[in-house]
N, C-alpha and C positions, 0 to 999 in steps of 0.2 A: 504494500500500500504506500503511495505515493501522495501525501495533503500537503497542502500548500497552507501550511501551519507556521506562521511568520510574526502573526499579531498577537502582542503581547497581551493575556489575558484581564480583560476587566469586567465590570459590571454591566458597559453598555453593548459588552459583546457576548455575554453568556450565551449558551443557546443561539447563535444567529442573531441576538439583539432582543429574540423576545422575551427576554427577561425585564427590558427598558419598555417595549411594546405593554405589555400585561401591567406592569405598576403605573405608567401613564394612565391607562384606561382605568384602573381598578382604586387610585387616591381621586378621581377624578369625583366616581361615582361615590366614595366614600362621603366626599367633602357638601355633597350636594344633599345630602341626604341626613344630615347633623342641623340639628338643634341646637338650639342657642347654649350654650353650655356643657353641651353631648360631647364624648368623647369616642372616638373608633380607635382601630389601627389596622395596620398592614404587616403579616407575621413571612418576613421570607427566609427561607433557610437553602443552601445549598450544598449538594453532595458532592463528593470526589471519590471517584472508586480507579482505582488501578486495574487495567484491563489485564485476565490472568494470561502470563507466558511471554509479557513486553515488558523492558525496560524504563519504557518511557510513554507509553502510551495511559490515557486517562479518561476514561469516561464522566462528565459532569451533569449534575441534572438539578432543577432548581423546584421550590416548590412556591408558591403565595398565596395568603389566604387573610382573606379579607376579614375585620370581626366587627361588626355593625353594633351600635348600640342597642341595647335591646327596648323592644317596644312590649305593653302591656297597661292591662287595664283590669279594675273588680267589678263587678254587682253581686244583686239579692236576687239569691235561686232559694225555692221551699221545696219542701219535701211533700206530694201529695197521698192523697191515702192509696194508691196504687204504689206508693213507695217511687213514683216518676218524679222528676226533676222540673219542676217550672218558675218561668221567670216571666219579667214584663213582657206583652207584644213591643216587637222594633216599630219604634216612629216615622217614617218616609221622610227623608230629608228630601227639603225643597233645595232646587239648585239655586246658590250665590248670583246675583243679575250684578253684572256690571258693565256700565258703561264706557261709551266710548271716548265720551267729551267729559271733561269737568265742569261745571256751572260756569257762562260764560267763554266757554272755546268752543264755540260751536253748537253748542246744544240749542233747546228749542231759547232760549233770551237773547240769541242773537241773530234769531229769524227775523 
């Protein structure tokens, strides 16, 4: 085997680069997805194994994994005499209306 193994190993070249590729994409979506005070993170680890019956040869493999803050919520469930579980009916949320103009840019006061 003959590679054209020349560039000195880094971060932005693990993998062909998709080690650079994958954490772009993946703090991207972390960061948009936080809460005012929420905390995430980004967990990467990489491996090196020596390929067996070469002197110099090395296999690399990397892993990332994303940790979201966690989301959750309680209510009040009772116990009925069927021993079933019940809680309130869900409410229909009306959708948010919002405009396109603010009072004054356009709306109907400067018709």
């Amino acid at each position: 085997m003959d590679f054209n193994m020349n560039e000195p190993l880094s971060l932005t070249n693990i993998c062909g680069g998709q080690l650079e590729e994958d954490f772009q994409k993946l703090y991207r979506k972390l960061v948009t997805q936080l809460d005012e005070g929420e905390k995430a993170n980004l967990s990467i680890s990489i491996d090196l194994q020596r390929v067996k019956d070469t002197s110099s040869m090395f296999t690399i493999s990397y892993k990332i994994t994303p940790k979201y803050p966690p989301r959750g919520k309680a209510s009040m469930v009772r116990m009925g005499k069927d021993y079933t579980l019940q809680t309130e009916k869900v409410q229909e949320k009306k959708p948010k209306v919002i405009g396109l103009f603010n009072e004054g840019e356009g709306g109907k006061d400067n018709e």
